[in-house]
C-alpha positions in Angstrom: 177.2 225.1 79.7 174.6 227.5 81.2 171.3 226.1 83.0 170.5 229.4 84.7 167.6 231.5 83.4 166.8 229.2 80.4 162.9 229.4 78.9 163.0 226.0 78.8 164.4 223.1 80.1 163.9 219.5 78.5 164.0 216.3 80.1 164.7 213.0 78.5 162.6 210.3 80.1 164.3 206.7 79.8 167.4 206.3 82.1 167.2 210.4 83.3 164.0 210.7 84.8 163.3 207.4 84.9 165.0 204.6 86.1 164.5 200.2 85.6 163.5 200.6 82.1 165.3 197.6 80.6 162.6 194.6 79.9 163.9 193.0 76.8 166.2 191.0 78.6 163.8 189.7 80.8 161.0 189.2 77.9 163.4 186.8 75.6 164.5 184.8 78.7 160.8 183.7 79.6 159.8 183.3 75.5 163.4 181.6 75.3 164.6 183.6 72.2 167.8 183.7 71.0 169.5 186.4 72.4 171.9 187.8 69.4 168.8 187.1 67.1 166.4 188.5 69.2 168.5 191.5 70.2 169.1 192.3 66.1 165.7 191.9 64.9 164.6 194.6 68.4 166.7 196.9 67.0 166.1 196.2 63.6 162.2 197.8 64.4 163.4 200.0 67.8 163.0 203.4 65.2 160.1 202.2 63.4 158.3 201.6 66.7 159.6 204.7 68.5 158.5 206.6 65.7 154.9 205.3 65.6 155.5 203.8 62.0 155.0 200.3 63.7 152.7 199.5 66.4 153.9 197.2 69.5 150.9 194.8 68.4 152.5 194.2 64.9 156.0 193.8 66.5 155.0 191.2 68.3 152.9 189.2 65.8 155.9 189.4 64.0 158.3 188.1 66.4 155.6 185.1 66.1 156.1 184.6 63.1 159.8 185.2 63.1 160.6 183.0 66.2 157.8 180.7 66.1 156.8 181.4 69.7 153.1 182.3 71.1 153.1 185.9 72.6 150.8 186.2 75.5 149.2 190.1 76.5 151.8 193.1 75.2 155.3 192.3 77.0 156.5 195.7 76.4 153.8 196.5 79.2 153.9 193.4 81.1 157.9 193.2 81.7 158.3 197.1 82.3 158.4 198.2 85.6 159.9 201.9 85.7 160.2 203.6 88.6 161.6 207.3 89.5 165.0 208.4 89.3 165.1 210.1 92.8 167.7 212.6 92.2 165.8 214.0 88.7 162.6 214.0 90.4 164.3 216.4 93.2 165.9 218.7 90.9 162.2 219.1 88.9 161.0 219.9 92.1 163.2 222.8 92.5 162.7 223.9 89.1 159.5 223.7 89.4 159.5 226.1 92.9 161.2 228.4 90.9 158.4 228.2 88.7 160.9 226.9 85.2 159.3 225.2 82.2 159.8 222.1 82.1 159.5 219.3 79.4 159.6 215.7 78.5 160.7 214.8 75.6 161.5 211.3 74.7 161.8 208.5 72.2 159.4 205.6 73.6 156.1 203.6 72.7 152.6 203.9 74.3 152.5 200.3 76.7 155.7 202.1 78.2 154.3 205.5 78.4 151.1 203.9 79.6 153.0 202.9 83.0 155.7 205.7 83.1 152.8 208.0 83.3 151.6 207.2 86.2 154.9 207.7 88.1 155.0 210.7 90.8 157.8 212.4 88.9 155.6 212.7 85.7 153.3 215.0 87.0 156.4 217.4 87.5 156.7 218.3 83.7 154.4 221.2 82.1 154.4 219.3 79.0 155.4 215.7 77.5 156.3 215.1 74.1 156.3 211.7 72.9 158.3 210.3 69.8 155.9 208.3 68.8 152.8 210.7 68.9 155.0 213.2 67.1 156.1 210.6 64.1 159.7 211.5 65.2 162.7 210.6 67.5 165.9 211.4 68.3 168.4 212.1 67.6 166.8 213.9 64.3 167.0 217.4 64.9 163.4 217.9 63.6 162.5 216.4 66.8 163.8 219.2 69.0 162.9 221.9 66.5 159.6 220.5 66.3 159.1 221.0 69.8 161.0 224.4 70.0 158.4 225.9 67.6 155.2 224.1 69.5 156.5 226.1 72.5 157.7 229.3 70.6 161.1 228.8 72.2 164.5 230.5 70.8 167.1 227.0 70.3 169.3 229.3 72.2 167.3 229.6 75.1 166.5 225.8 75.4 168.5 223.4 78.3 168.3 219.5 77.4 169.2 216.9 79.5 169.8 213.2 78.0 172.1 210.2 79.2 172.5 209.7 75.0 175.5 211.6 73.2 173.9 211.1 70.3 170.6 212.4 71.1 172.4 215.7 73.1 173.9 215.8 69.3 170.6 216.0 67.7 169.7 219.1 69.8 172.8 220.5 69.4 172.4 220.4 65.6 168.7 221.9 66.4 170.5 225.1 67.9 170.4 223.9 71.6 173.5 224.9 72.5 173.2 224.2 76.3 173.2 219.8 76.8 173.9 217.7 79.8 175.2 214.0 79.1 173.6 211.9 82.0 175.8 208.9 82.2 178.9 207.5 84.2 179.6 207.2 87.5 180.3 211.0 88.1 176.6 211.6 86.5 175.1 212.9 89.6 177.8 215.0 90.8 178.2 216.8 86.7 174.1 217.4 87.1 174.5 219.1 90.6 177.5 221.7 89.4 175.3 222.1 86.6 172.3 222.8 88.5 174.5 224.6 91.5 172.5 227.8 91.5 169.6 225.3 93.1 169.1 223.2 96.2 168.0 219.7 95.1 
């Protein structure tokens, strides 16, 4: 893996550059849904709403409807608190003071990117691609090529950073050669030898 001189490095958001980002478990405990039910019928829409195809306001009439519960505000905002992943938001920094590209890009929904935007780290990236502005999400390759073109990038001159192995796959199939898994315990020390030509 090479993460030296790259035109462009991309940065997935949820569990890389930023942390806390689990809420589901903490929305069916105060609706009191049942949890294997619940947790199928999430996943059952997790695409169609990371996509776009299905806004959060008709998820949630339908889990009404489905669960016979009343839902109060939008709990994918209310039950999300993000925050920064410190050692990410470090290693931006220094990419950034070598003046790098770098990118967002990131399978989420608009009440989570309403309050992940406002975090310090955001502010960081030169650009964010959003899965559900584009209509697409990993790990389909035509989400990284998609973005590849909009930046008039070479896949081969592309870094992407993800804590996914599926999603790394997706941009591997898109030509990006050059992917960092960001998971396990040994995650930070694997992104520091990556990254060892910087000081973060």
């Amino acid at each position: 893996m090479n993460t030296v001189d790259k035109d462009i490095y991309m940065f997935d958001l949820g569990n890389v550059t930023v942390i806390n980002i689990y809420c589901n478990d903490k929305i069916r405990e105060y609706y009191n849904l049942p949890k294997e039910e619940f947790e199928q019928d999430y996943r059952d829409y997790e695409y169609p709403l990371s996509d776009g195809y299905v806004s959060t306001e008709e998820y949630w009439r339908h889990v009404e409807k489905r669960f016979g519960v009343k839902i109060n505000g939008n709990p994918f905002y209310d039950f999300f608190s993000p925050e920064d992943n410190p050692i990410i938001k470090r290693l931006l920094t220094s990419l950034k003071e070598k003046g790098k590209h770098i990118i967002a890009a990131t399978n989420t929904i608009e009440p989570h990117w309403r309050k992940v935007s406002k975090l310090p780290a955001i502010s960081l990236f030169d650009r964010v691609y959003l899965s559900y502005e584009m209509g697409l999400s990993k790990p389909a390759p035509a989400f990284f090529k998609t973005i590849l073109k909009e930046e008039n990038i070479l896949s081969e001159n592309a870094f992407f950073i993800d804590d996914i192995e599926s999603y790394a796959h997706g941009a591997i199939e898109a030509g990006v050669k050059d992917t960092l898994i960001f998971r396990g315990e040994d995650k930070e020390s694997k992104l520091k030898d990556a990254f060892s030509w910087l000081n973060f």
